[in-house]
Backbone bond lengths (Angstrom), bond angles and torsions (degrees), N, CA, C in turn:
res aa  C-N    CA-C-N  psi(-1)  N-CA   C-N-CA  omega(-1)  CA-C   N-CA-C  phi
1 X - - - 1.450 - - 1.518 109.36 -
2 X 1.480 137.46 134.21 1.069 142.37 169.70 1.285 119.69 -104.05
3 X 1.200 118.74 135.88 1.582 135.93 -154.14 1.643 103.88 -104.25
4 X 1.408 131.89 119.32 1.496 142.49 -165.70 1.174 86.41 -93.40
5 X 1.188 150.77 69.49 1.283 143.58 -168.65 1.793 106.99 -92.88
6 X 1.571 113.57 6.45 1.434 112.44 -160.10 1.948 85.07 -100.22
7 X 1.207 109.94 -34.11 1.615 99.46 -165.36 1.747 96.00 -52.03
8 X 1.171 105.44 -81.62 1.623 114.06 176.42 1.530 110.08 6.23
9 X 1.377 107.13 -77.47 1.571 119.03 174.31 1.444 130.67 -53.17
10 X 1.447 109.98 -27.12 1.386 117.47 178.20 1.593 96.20 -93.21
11 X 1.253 150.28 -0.75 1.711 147.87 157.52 1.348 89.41 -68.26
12 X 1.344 111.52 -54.63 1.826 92.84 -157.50 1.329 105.37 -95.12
13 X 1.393 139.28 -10.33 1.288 116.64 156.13 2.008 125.34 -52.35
14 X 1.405 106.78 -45.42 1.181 132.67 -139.53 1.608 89.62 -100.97
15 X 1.157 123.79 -33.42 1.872 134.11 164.91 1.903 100.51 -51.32
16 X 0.808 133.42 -76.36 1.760 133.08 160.84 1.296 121.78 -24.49
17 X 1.634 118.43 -44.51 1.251 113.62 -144.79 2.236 83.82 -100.16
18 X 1.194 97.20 -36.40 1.737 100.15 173.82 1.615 109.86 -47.96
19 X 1.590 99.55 -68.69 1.621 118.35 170.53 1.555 115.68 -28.44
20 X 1.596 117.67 -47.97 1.297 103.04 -174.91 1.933 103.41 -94.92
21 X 1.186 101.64 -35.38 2.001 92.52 158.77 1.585 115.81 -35.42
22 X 1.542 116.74 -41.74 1.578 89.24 -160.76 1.709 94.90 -97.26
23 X 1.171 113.82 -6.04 1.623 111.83 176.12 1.802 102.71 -75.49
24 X 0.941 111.01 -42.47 1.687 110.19 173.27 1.561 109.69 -48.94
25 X 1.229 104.90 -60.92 1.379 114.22 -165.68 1.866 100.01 -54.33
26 X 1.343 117.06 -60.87 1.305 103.64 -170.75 1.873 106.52 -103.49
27 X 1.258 101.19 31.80 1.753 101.42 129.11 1.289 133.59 -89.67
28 X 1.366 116.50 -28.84 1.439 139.72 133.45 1.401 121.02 -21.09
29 X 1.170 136.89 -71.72 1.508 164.10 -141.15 1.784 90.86 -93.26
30 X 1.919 102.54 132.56 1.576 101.82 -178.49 1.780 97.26 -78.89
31 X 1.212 94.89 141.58 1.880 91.14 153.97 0.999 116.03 -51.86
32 X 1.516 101.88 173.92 1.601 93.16 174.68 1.328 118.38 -100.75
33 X 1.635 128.51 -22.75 1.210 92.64 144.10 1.677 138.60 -148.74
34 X 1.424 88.40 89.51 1.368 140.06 -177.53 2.282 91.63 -80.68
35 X 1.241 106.44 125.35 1.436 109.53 -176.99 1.541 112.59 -87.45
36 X 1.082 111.73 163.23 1.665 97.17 -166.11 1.849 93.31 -99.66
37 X 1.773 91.36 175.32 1.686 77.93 -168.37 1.606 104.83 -85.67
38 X 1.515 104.05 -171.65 1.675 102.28 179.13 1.472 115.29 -62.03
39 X 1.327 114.44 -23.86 1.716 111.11 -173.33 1.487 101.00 -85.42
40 X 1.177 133.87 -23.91 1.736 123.42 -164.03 1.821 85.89 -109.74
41 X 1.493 125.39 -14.75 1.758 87.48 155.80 1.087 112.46 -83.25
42 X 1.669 132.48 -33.44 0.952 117.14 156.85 1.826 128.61 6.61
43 X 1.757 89.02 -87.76 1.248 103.32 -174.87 1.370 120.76 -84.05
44 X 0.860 132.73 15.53 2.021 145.48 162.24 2.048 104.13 -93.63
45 X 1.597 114.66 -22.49 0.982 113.13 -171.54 1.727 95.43 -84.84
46 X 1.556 122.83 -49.47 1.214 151.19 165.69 1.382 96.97 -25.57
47 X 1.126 118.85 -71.42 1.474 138.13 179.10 1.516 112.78 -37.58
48 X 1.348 114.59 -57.54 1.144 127.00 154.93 1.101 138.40 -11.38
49 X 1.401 129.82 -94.73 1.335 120.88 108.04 0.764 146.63 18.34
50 X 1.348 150.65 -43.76 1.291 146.27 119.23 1.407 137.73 -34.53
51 X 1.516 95.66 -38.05 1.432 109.38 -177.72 1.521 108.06 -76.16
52 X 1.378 113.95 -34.37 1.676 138.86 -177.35 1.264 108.11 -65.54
53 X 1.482 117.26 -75.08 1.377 114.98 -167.43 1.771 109.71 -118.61
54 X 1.132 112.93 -52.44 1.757 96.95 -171.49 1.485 113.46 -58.55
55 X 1.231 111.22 -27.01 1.843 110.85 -167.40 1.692 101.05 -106.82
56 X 1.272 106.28 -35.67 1.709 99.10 -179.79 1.219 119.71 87.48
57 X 1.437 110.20 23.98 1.486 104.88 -161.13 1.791 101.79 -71.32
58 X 1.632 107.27 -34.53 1.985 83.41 177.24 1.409 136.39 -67.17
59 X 0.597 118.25 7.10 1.830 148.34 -167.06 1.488 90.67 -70.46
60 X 1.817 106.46 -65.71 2.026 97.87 -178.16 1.606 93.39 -104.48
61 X 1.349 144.98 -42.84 1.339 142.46 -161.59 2.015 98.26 -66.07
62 X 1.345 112.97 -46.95 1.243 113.17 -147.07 1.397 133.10 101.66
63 X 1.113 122.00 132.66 1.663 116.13 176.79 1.620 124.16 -31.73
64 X 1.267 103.26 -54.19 1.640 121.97 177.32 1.816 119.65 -78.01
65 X 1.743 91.14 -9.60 1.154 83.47 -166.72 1.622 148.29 106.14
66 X 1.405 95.71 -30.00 1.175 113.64 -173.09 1.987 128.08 -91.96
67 X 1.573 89.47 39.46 1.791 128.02 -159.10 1.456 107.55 4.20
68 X 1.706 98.46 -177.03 1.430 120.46 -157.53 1.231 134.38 -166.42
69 X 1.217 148.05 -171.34 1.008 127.32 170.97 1.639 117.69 -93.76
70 X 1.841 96.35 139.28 1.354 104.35 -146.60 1.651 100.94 -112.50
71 X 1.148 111.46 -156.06 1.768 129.76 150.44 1.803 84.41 -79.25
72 X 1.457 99.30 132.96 1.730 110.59 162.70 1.220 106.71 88.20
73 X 1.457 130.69 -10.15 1.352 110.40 -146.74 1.128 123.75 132.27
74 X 1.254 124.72 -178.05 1.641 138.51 -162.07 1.826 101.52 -105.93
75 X 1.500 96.43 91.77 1.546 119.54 160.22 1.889 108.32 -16.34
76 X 1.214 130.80 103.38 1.756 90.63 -178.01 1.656 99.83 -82.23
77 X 1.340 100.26 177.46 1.504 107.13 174.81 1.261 140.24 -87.75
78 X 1.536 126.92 124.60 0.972 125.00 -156.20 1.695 137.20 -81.70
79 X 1.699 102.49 -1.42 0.743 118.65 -153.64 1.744 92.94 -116.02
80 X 0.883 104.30 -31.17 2.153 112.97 155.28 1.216 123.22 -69.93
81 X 1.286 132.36 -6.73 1.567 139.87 -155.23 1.501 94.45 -71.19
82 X 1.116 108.01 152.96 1.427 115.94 161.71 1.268 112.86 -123.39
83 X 1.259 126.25 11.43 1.711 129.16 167.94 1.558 115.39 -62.62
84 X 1.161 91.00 143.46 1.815 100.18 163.25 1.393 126.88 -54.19
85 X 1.337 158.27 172.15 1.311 159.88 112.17 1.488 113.48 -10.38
86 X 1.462 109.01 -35.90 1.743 111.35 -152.63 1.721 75.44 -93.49
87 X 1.669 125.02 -69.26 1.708 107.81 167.78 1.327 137.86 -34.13
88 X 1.054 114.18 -43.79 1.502 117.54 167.39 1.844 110.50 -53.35
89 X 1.270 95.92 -43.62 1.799 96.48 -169.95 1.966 112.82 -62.71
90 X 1.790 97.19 -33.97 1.174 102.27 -160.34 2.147 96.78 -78.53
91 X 1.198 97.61 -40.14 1.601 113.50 162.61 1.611 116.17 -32.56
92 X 1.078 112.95 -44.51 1.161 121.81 -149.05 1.899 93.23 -98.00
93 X 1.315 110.05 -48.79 1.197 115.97 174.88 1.417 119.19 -68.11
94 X 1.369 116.90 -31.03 1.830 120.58 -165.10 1.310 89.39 -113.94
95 X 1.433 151.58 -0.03 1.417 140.75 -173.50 1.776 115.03 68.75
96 X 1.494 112.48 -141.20 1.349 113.30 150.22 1.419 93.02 -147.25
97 X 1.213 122.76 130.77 1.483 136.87 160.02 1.458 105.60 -46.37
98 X 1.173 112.15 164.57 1.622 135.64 -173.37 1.771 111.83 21.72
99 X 1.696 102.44 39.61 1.473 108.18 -171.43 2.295 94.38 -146.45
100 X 0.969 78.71 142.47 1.978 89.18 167.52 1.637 108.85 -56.32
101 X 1.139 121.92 -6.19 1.340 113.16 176.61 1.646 117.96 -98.73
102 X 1.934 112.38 120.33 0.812 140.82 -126.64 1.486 102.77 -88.68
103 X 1.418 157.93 159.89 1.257 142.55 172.42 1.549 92.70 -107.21
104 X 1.484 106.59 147.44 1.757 118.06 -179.95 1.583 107.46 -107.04
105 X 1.420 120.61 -20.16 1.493 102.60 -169.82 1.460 85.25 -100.32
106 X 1.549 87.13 149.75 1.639 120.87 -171.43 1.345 106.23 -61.87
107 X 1.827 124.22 -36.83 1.320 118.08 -164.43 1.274 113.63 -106.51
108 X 1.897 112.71 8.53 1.671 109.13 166.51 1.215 116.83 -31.61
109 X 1.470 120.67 158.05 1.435 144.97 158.85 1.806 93.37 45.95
110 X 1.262 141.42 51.24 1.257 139.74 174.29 1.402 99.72 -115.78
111 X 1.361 121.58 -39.28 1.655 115.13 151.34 1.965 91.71 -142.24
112 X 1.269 93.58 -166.47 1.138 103.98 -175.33 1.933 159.14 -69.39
113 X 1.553 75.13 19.34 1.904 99.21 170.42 1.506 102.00 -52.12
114 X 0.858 152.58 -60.65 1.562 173.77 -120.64 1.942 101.73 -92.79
115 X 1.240 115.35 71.78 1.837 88.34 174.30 1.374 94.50 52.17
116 X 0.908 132.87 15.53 1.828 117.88 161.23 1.536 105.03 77.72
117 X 1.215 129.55 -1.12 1.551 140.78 168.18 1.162 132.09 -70.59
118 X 1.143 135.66 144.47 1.668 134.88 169.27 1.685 116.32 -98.94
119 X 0.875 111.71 -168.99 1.668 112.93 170.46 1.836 98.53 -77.82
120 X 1.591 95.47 -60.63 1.589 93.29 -177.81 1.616 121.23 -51.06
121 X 1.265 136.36 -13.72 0.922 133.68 150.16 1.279 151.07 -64.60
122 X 1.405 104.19 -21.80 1.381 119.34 166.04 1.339 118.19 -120.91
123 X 1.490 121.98 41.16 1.326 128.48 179.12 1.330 131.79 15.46
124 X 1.190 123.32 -107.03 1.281 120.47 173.10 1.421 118.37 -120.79
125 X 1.612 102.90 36.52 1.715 106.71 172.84 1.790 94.17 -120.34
126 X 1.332 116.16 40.88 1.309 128.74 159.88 1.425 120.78 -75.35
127 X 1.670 135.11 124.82 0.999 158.42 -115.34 1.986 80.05 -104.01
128 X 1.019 120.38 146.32 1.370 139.68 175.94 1.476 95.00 -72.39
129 X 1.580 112.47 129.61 1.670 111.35 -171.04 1.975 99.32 -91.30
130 X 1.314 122.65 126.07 1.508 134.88 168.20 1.828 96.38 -42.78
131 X 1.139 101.40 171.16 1.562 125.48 147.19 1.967 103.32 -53.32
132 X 1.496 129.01 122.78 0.776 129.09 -155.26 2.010 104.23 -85.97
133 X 1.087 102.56 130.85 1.884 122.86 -171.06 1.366 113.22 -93.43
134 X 1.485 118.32 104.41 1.372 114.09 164.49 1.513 119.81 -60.48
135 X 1.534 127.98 153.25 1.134 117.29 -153.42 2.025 100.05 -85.51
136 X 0.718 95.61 2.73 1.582 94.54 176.49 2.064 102.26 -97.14
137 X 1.633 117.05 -28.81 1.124 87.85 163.23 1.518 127.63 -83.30
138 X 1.540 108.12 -1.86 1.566 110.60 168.19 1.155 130.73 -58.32
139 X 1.548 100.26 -49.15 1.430 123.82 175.84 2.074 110.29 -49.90
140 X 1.281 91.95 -39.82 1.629 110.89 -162.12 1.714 101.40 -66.71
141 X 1.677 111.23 -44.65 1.907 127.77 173.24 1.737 97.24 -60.86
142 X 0.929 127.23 -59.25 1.714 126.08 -170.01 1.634 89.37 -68.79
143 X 1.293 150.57 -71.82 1.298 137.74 177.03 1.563 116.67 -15.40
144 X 1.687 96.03 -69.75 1.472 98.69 163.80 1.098 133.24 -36.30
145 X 1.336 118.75 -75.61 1.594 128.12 176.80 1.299 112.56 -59.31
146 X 1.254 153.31 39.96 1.128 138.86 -174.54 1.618 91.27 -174.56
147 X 1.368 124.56 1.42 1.398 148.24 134.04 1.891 142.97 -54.74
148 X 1.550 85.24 -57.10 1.476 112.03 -160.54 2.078 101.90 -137.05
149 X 1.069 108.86 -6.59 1.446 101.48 -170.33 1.318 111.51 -149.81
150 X 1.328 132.32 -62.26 1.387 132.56 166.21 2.079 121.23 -21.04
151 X 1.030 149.54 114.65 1.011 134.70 -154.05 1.706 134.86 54.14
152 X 1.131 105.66 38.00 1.506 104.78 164.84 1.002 119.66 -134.04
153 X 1.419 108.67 144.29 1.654 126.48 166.06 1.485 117.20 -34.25
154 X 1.548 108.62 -142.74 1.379 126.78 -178.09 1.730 98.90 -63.39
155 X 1.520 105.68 136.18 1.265 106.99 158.45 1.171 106.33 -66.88
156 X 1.138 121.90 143.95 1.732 155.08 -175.36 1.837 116.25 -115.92
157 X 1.584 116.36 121.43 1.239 98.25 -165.67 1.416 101.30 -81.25
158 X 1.573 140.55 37.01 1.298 124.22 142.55 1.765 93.74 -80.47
159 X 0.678 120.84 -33.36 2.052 103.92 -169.92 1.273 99.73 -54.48
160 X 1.675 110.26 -36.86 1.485 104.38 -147.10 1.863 96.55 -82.34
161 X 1.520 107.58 -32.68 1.938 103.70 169.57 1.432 108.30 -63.78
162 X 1.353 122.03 -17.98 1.560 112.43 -171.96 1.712 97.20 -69.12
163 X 1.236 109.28 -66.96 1.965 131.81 -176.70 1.561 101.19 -44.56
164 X 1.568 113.57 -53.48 2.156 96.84 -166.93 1.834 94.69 -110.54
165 X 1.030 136.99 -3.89 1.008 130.72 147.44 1.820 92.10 125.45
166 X 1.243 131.63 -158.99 1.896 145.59 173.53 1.160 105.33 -83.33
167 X 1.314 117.21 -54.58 1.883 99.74 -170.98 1.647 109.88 -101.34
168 X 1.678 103.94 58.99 1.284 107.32 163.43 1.268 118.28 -92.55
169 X 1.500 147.10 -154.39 1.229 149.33 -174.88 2.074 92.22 -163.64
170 X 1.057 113.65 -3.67 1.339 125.48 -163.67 1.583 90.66 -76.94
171 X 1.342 119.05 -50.82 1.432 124.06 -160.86 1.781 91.37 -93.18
172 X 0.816 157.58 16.49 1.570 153.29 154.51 1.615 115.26 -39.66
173 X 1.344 106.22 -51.22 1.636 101.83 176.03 1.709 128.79 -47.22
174 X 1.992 94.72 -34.39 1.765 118.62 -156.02 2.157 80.35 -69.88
175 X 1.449 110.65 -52.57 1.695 106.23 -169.56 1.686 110.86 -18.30
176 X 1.288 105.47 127.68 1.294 125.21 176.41 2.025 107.75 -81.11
């Protein structure tokens, strides 16, 4: 009879080395509610802003996020997404082809960053180009949304005083 005597040893090596992986990881990870520092509201407020007025994103997404009907089509919602940060960024920069959603970087589809596409490749079912986004204000809209909008429930009319500011009349409906 031969004795597997190696599994045994590889549980209890490999039991420690998991244990301190997932303690890293969410020493890493903000609480939830842990406040962010002055430089990253900073830049979620920045973000803001962007999302508001230079890029326009509520126009088809909605203020909260939670999209609409747009130019092209039905905004999806932003606040259901299950995309990454790194998707959202590339989204935001390349648009979506054969959809109302707009591409922001200036040098989409000029060669092949884009879905691997050019302009000449997608003729004239090329995505309507935004007001053009430096990549730090891109960075600043995905901060946001994945801040203030990405994963939430019911809009709440504190979101809605955070987005148009206290002496709106916009958020009147959210009053409890």
């Amino acid at each position: 009879m031969i004795i597997d005597s190696a599994r045994p040893i590889c549980r209890s090596f490999a039991a420690p080395f998991a244990f301190a992986a997932i303690l890293l990881l969410l020493s890493n990870a903000p609480s939830q509610g842990q406040s962010p520092s002055a430089e990253e509201a900073r830049l979620v407020e920045f973000g803001k802003e962007i999302y508001k007025n230079k890029a326009n994103c509520q126009s088809c997404h909605k203020w909260d996020g939670s999209g609409d009907q747009g130019y092209g089509g039905i905004a999806l919602p932003l606040r259901k997404t299950a995309l990454t940060p790194d998707q959202v960024v590339e989204i935001i920069k390349c648009g979506r082809p054969l959809t109302g959603m707009p591409f922001f970087d200036q040098f989409a589809y000029t060669d092949k960053r884009c879905y691997d596409l050019t302009r000449e490749d997608l003729g004239n079912k090329m995505p309507q180009m935004g007001e053009p986004l430096q990549a730090r204000e891109i960075n600043a809209v995905v901060k946001y949304l994945f801040a203030k909008v990405v994963g939430r429930g019911t809009t709440t009319y504190e979101e809605c005083v955070d987005f148009w500011g206290k002496d709106t009349r916009q958020c009147d409906p959210l009053k409890n």
